[in-house]
Backbone bond lengths (Angstrom), bond angles and torsions (degrees), N, CA, C in turn:
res aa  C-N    CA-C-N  psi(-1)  N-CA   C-N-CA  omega(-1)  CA-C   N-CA-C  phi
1 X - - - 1.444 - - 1.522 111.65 -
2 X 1.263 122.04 -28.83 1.392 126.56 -161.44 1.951 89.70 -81.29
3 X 1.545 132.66 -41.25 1.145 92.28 -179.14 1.372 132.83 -95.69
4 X 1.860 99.43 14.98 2.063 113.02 151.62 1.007 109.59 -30.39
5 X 1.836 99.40 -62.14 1.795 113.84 -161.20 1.754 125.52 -69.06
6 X 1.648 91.25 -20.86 1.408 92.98 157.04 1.214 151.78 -89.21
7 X 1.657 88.62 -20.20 1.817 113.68 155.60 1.250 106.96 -41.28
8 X 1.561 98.45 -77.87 1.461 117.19 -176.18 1.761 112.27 -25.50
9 X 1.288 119.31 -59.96 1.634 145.40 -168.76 1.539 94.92 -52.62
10 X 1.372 128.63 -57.99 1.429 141.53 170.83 1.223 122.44 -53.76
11 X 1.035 106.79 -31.21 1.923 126.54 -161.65 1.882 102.43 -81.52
12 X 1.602 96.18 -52.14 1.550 131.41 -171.00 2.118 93.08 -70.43
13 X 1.076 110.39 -63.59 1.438 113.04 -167.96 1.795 104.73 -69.23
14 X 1.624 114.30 -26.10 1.661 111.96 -178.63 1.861 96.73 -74.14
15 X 1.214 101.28 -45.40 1.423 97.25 -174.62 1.662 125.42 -57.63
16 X 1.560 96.34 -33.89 1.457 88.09 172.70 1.309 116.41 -85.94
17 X 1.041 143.13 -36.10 1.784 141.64 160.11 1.183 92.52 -45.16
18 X 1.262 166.99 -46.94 1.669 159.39 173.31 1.309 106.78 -58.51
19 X 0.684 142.59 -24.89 1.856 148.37 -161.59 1.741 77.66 -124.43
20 X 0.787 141.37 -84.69 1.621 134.61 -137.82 2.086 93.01 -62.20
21 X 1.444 115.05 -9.91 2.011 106.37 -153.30 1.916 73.45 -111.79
22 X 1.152 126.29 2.59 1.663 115.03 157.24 1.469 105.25 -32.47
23 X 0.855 108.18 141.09 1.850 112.75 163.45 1.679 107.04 -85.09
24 X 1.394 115.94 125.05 1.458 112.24 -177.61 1.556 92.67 -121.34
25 X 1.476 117.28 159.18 1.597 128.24 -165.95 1.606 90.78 -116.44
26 X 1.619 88.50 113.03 1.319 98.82 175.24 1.832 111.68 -129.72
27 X 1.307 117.72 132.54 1.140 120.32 147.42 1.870 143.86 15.51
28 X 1.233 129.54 19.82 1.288 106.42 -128.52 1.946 76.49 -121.78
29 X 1.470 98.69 156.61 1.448 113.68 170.79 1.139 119.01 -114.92
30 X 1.614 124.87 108.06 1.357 136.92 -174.27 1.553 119.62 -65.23
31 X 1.047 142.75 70.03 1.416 108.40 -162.58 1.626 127.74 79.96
32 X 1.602 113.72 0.85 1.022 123.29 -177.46 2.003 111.94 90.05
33 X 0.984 120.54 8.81 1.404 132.26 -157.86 1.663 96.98 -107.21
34 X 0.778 124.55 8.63 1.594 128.56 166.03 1.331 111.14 -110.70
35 X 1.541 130.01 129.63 1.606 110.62 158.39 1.390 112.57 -128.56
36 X 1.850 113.44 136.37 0.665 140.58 -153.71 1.798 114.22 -128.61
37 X 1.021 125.40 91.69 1.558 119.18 -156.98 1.931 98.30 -142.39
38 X 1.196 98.16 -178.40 1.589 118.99 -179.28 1.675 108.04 -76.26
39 X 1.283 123.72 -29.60 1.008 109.50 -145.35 1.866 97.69 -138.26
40 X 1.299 135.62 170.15 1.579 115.92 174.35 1.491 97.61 -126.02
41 X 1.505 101.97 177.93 1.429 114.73 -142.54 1.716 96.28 -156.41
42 X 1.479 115.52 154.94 1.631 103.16 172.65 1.690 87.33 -172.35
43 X 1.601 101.96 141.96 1.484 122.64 -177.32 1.920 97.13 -115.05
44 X 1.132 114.38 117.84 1.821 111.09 168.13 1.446 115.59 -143.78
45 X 1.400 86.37 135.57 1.343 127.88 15.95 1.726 88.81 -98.78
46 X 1.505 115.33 -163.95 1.021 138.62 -161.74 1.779 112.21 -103.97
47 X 1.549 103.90 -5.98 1.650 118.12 178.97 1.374 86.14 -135.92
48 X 1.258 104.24 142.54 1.460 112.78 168.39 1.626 110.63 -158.05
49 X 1.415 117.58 162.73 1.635 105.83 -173.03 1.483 104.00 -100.71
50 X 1.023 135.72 160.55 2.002 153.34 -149.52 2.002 82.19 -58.82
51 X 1.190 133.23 151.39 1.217 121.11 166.92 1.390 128.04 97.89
52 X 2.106 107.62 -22.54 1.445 103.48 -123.35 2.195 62.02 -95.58
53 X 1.684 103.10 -159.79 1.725 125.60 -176.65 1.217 82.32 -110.42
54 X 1.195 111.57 145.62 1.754 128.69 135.85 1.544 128.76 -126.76
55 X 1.559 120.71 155.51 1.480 106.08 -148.85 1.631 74.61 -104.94
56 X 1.083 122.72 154.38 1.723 140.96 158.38 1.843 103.88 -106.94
57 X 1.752 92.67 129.24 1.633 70.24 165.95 1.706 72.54 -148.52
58 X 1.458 108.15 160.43 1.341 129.20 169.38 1.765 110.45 -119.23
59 X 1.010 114.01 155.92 1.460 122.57 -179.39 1.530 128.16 -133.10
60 X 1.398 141.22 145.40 1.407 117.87 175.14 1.606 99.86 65.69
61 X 0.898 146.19 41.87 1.827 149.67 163.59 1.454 98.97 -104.24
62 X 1.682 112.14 115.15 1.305 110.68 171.95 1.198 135.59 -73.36
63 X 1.065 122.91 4.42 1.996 157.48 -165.23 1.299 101.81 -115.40
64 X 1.073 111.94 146.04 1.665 116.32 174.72 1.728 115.02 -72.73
65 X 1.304 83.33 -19.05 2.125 78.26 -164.21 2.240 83.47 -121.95
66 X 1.931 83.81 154.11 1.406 98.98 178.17 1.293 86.97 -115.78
67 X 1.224 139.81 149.62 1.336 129.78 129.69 1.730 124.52 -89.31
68 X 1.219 109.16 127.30 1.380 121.03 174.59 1.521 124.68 -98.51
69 X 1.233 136.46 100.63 1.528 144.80 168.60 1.235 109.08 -105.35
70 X 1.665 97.85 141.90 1.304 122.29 178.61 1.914 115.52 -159.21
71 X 1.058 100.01 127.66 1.821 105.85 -175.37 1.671 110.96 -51.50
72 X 1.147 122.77 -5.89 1.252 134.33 -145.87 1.922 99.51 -114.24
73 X 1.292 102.76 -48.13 1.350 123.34 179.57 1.796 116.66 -118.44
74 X 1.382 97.25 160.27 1.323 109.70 178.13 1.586 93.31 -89.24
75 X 1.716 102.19 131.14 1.641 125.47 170.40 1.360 109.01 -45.43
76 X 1.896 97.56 117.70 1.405 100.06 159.44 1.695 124.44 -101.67
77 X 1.131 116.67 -160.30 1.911 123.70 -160.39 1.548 80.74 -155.86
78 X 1.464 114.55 93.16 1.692 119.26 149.50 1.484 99.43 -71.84
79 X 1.760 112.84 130.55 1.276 119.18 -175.91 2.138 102.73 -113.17
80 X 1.505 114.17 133.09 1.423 105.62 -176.72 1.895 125.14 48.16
81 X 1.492 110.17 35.94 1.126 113.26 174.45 1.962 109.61 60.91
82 X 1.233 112.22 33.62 1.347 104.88 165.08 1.322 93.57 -130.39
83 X 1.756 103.69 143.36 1.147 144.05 162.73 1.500 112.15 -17.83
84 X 1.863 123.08 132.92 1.076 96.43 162.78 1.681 93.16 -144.48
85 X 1.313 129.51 179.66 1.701 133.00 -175.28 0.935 101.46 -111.49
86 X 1.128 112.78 176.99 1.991 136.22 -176.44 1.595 105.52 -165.84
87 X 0.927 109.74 140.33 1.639 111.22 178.32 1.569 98.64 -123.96
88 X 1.879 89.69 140.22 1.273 115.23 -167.05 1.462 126.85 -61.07
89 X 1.425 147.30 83.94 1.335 125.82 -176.15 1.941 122.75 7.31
90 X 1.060 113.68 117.22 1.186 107.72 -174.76 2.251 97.30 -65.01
91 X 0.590 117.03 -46.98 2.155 136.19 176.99 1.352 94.47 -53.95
92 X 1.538 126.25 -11.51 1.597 112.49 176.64 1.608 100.86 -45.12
93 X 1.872 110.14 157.49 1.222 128.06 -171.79 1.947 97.63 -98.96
94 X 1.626 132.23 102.59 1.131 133.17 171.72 1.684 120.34 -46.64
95 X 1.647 103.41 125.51 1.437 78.32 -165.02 1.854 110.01 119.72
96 X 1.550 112.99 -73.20 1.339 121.64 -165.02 1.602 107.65 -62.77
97 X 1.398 98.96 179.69 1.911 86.80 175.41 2.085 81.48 -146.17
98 X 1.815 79.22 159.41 1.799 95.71 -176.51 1.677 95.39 -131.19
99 X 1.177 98.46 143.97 1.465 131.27 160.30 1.497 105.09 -47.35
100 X 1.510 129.89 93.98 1.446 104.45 163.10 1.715 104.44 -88.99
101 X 1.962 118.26 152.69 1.400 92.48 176.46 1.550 84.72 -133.10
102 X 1.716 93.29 154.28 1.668 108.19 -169.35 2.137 86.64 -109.36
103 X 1.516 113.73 122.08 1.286 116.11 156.60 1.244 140.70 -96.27
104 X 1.028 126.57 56.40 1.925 141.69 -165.55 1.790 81.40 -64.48
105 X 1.578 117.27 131.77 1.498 135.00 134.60 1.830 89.99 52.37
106 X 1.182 117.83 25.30 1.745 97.85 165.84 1.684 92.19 92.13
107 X 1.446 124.37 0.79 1.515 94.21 165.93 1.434 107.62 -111.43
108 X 1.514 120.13 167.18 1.651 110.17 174.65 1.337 104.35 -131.34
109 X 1.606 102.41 118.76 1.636 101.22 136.18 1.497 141.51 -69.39
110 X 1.130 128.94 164.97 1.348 123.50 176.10 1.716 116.34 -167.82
111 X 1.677 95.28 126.59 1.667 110.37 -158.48 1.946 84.03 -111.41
112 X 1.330 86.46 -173.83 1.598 108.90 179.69 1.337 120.31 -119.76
113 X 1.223 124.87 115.38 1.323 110.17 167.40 1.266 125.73 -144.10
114 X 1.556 97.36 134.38 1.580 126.94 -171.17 1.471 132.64 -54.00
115 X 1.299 123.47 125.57 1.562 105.30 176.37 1.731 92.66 -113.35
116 X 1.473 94.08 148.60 1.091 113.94 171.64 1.110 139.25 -137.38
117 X 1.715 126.51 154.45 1.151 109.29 -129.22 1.707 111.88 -105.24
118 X 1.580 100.48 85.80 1.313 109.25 174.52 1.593 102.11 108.76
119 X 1.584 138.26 -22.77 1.249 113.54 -175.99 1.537 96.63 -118.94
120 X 1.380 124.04 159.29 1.289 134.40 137.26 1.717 137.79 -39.51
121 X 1.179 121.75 109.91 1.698 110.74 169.23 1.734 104.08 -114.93
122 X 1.039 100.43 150.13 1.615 121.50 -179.38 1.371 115.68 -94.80
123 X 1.282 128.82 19.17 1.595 136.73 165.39 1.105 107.78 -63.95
124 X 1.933 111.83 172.40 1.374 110.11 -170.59 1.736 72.31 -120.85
125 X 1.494 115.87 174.48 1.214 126.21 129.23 1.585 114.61 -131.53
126 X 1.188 112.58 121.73 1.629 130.81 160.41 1.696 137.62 -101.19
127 X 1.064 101.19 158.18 1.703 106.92 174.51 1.972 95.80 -147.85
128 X 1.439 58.29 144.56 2.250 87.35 172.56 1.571 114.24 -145.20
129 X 1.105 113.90 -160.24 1.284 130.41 174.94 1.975 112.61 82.32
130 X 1.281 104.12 -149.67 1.682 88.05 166.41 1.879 105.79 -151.53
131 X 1.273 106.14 156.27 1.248 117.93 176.75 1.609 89.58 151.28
132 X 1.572 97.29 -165.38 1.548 125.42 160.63 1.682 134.45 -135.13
133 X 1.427 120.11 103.02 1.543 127.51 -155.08 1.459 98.26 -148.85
134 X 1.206 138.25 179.50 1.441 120.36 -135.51 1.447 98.15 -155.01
135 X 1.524 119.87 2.80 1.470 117.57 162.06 1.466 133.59 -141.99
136 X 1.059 114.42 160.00 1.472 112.92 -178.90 1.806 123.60 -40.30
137 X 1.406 116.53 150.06 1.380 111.92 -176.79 1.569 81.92 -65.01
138 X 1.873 100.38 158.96 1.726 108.86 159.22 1.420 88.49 -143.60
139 X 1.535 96.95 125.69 1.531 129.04 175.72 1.590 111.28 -85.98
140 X 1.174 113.08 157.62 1.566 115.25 172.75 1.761 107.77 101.50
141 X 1.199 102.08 0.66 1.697 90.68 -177.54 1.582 114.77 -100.03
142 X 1.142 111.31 13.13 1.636 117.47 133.82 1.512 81.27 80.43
143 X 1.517 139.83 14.39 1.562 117.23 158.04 1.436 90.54 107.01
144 X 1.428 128.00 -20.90 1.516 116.37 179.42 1.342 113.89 -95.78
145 X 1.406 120.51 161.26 1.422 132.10 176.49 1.433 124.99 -81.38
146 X 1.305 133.04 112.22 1.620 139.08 -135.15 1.693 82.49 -88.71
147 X 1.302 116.79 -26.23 1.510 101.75 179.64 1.459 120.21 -136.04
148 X 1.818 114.13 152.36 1.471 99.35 -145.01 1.459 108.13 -85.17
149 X 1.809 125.37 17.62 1.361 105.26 -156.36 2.015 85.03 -95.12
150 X 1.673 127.96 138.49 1.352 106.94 163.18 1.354 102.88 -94.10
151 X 1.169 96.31 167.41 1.599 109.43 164.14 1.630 129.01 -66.44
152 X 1.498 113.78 110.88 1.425 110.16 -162.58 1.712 109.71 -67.05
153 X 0.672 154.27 -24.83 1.509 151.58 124.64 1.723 102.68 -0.97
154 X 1.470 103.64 -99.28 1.204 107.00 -157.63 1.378 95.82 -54.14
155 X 1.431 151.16 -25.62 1.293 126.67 -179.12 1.264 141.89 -64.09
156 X 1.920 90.63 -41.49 1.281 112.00 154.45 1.563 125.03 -53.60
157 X 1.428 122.94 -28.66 1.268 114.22 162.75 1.257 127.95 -66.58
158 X 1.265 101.92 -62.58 1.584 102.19 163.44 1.591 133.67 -52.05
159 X 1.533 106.12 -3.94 1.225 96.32 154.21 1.150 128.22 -92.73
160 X 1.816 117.87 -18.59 1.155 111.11 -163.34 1.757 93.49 -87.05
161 X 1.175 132.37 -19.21 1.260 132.64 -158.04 2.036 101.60 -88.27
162 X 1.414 122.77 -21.72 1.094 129.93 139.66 1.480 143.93 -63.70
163 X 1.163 111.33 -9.77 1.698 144.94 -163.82 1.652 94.81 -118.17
164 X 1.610 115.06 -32.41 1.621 101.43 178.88 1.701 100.75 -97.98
165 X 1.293 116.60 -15.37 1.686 112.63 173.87 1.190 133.14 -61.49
166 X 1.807 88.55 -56.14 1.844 103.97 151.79 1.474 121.70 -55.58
167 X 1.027 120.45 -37.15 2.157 108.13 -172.74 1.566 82.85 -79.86
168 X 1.180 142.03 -63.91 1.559 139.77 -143.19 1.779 90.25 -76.76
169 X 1.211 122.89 -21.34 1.879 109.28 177.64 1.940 90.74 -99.93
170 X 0.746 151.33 -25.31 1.524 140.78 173.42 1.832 94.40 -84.00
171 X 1.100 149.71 -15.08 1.468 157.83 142.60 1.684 99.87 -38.08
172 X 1.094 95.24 -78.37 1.565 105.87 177.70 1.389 122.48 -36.02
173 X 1.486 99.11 -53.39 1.696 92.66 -175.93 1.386 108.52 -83.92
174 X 1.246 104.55 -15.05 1.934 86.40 175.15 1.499 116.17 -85.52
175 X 1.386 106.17 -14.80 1.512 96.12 165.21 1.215 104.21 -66.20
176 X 1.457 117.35 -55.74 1.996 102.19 -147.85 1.327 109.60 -92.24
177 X 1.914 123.73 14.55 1.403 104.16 132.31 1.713 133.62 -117.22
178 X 1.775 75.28 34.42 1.549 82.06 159.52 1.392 122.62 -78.25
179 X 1.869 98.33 -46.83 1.599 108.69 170.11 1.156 116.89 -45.65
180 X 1.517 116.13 -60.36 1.323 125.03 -179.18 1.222 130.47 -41.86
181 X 1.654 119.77 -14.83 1.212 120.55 -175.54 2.079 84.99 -106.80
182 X 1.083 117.45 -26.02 1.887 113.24 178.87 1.452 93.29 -59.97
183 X 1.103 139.62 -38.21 1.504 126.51 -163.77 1.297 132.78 -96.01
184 X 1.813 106.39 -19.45 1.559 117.34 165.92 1.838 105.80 -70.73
C-alpha cells in the first residue's frame, strides 16, 4: 500500500505543475512597450504618409478634456470624449515611428504611430486597460516575453503559488491514505 501512496504523491504533485505551466494572459510591461491604463485611446489610422490627418479619440476619461502629445504633431485638447485630428508634420521622417501620448487626469497612455512612405493605411492603433507605461500594445508575440529579464516579483509569486500546490496536493495524499489505511 505504501507505494499506492507514493504513486498517488507523484501523480498529485505531476498534476499540479501541469495545470500550474498553463499559460495565463497577464498584464505585463516590457520595457514600457505595453499600455495599460483606466481609460482607452485610438490613433487612425496608425500608418499614415508625412502630411497625412489622424483622428485621436479617447474613451472612459473621467475629466472632460484628454490631452494628446506627440513629437510628430502639434498638441491637441480632446474636449467631453469626442474625437479630435491633428495633421502630420509635412518633414515627418518615412518609415520612423512617434510616441503618440493620451493624458486622462495625470495618467498616460502611449500608442505608436507610423509614417509611411508615401501611401495611406486604414489601421487603428489602441491602448486600454489601467496603469501608466509609455507604449503601444504589440500583438503577435504569441504569449512569450520579447525580453529575457522576468520580473522578480512575479516570479517569486509564481513560485510560491506552485510551492503551495505541491505541499497542499502531497497534503492530500497523505491524508487519504491515511484514511485508507483507518478503514482496511
Amino acid at each position: 500500500m505504501r507505494s499506492i501512496g507514493a504513486l498517488r504523491v507523484a501523480a498529485t504533485a505531476l498534476l499540479g505543475v501541469a495545470a500550474l505551466s498553463f499559460p495565463v494572459p497577464v498584464a505585463v510591461a516590457e520595457d514600457g512597450n505595453n499600455d495599460v491604463t483606466s481609460f482607452g485611446f485610438t490613433v487612425t489610422p496608425s500608418t499614415i504618409a508625412a502630411g497625412g490627418t489622424v483622428t485621436l479619440n479617447a474613451t472612459e476619461c473621467q475629466v472632460p478634456t484628454v490631452k494628446v502629445m506627440a513629437p510628430v504633431f502639434d498638441d491637441v485638447t480632446l474636449n467631453e470624449g469626442k474625437p479630435g485630428t491633428a495633421q502630420v508634420y509635412p518633414d515627418a521622417k518615412p518609415g520612423a515611428q512617434y510616441d503618440v501620448t493620451f493624458e486622462c487626469k495625470g495618467e498616460k497612455g502611449t500608442t505608436t504611430l507610423t509614417i509611411a512612405g508615401g501611401e495611406q493605411h486604414t489601421n487603428t492603433s489602441t491602448g486600454t486597460g489601467t496603469g501608466d507605461v509609455h507604449k503601444g500594445v504589440k500583438a503577435g508575440a504569441g504569449g512569450s516575453f520579447s525580453d529575457a529579464d522576468g520580473d522578480p516579483v512575479q516570479i517569486a509569486a509564481g513560485s510560491a503559488v506552485l510551492a503551495g500546490a505541491l505541499g497542499f496536493g502531497v497534503y492530500l495524499s497523505r491524508r487519504r491514505s491515511g484514511n485508507a489505511g483507518d478503514s482496511a
